[in-house]
C-alpha positions as CSV (number, residue, x, y, z in Angstrom):
1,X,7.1,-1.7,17.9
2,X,6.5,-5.4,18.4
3,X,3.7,-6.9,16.3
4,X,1.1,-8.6,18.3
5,X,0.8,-12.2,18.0
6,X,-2.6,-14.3,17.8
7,X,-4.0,-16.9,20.6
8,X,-2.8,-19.4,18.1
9,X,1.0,-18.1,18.6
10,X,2.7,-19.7,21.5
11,X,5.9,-17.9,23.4
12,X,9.3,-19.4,24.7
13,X,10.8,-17.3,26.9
14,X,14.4,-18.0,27.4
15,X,16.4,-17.1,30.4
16,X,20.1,-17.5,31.2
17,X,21.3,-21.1,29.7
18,X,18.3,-21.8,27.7
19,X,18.0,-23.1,24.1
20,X,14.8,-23.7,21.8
21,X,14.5,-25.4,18.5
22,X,11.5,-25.2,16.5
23,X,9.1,-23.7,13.8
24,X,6.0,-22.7,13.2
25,X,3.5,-19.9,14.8
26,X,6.4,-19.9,17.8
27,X,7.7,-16.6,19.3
28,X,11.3,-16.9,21.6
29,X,12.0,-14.2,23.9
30,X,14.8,-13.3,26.0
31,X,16.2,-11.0,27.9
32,X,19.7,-9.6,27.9
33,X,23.1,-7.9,29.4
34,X,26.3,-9.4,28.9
35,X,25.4,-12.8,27.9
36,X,24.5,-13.1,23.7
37,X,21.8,-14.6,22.2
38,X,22.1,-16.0,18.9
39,X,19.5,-16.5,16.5
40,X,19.7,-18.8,13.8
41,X,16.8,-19.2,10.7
42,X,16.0,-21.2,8.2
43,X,14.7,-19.0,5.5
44,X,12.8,-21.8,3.2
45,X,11.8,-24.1,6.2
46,X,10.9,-21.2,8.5
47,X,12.5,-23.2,11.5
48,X,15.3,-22.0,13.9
49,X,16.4,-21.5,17.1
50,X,17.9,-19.3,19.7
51,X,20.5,-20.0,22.6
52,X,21.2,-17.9,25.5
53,X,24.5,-18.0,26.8
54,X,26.5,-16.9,29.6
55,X,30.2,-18.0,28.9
56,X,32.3,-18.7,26.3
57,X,33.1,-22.3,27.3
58,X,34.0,-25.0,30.5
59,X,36.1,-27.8,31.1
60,X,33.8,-31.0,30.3
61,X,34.0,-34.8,30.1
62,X,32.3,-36.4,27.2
63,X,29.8,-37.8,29.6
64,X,28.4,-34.6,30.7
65,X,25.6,-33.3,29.5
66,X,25.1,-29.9,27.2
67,X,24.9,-27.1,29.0
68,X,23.3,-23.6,27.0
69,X,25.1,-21.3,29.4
70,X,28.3,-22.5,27.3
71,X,28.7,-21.3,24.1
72,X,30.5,-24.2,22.6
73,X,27.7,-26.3,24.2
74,X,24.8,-24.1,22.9
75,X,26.3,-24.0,19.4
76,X,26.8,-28.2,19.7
77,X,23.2,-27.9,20.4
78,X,22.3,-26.3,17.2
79,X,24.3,-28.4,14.9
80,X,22.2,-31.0,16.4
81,X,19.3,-29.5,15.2
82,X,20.8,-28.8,12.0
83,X,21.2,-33.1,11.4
84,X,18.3,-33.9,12.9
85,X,16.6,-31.5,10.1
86,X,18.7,-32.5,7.5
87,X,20.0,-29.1,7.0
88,X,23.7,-27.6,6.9
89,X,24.6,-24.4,8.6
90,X,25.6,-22.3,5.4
91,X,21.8,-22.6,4.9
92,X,20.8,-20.9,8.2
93,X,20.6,-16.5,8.6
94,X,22.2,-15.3,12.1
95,X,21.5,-12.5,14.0
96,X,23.5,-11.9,17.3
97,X,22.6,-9.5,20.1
98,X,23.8,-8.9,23.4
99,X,27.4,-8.8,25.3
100,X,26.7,-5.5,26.8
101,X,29.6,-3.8,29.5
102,X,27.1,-4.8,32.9
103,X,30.2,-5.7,35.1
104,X,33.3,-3.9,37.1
105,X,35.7,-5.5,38.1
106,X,37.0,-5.0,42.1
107,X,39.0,-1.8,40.9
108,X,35.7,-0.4,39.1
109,X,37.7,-1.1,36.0
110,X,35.4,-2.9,32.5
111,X,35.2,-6.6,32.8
112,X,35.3,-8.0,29.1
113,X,32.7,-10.8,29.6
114,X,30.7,-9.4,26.9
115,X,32.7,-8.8,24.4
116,X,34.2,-12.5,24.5
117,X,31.1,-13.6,24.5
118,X,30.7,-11.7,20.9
119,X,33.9,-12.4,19.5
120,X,33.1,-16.5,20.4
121,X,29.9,-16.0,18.6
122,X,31.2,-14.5,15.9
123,X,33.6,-17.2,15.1
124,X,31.9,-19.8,15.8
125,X,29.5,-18.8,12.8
126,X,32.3,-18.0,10.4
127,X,33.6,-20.9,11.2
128,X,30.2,-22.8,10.3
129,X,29.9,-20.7,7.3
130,X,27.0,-19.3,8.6
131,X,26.3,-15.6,7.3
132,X,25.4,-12.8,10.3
133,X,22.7,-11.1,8.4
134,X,22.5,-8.4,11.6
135,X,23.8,-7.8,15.0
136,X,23.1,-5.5,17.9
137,X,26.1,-6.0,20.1
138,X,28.5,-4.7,23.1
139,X,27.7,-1.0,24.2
140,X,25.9,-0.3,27.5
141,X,22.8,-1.7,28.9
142,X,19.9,-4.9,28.7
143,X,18.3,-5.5,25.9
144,X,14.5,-7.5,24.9
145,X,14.5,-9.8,21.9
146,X,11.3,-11.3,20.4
147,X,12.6,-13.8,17.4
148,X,8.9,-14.7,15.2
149,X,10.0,-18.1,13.9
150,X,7.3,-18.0,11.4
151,X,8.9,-15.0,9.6
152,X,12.4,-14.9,10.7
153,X,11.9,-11.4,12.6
154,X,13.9,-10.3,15.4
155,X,12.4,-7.2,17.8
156,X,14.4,-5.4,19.7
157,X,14.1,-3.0,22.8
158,X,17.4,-1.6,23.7
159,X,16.3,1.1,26.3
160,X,19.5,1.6,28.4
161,X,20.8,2.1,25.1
162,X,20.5,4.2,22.3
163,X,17.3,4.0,20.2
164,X,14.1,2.5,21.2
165,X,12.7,-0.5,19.3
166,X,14.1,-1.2,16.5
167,X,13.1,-4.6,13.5
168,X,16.6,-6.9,12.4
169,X,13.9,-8.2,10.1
170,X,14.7,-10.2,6.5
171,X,12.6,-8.4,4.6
């Protein structure tokens, strides 16, 4: 079950292509099929961030702005973040949910969106050095994240899926 936040908590709610950066009594939610959210927390700053992407990556000029429907973009995003706090990635715990099998392709046959979207993720944080502390990935179905930036906490509703709510907490 979700906890229930105060009047003093204040919600982003992500949708397709969105990013937020922040701490304090902040709650970022998001809903999800094949596109993977990423959360990322600072565990002795109690700051972090979420993206919501679509796609792995696009051809873009320098001049362009970042677009969080990319993945390269959205990560580019957070290492921003991460200098403009002074922090470096190693420091930061990931969670990454989402990439879920919604699409057939014009033979009904499995379009892999999802699972590239996963595999991107999942090097783009080894690659950082950036340790996945828990996941919740591929399989059928949309999923509901809640990520409490005051405690690190990640709720999940999966239920298309197996299980019901389950916490990805750090505790």
């Amino acid at each position: 079950m979700k906890p229930e936040t105060s009047p003093s908590h204040k919600t982003i709610v992500l949708g397709p292509g969105d990013f937020h950066f922040g701490g304090g009594l902040t709650r970022i939610s998001t809903l999800l099929g094949s596109c993977v959210s990423i959360t990322l927390w600072h565990p002795r700053k109690r700051i972090g961030g979420m993206c919501h992407f679509m796609m792995t990556e696009r051809l873009r000029t320098n001049e362009t702005a970042l677009d969080g429907r990319y993945a390269v973009e959205a990560f580019d995003m957070f290492l921003h973040h991460f200098a403009r706090e002074k922090t470096r990635p190693s420091e930061y715990q990931a969670k990454v949910f989402g990439g879920a099998n919604m699409f057939k392709g014009p033979q009904g046959e499995a379009m892999d969106i999802g699972a590239r979207n996963i595999e991107y993720a999942r090097r783009f944080l080894a690659s950082q050095g950036i340790a996945m502390v828990a996941q919740h990935v591929a399989g059928n179905g949309r999923r509901k994240l809640h990520f409490d930036l005051w405690s690190g906490d990640v709720w999940l509703a999966f239920p298309d899926g197996e299980g019901a709510k389950i916490r990805c907490g750090n505790g």
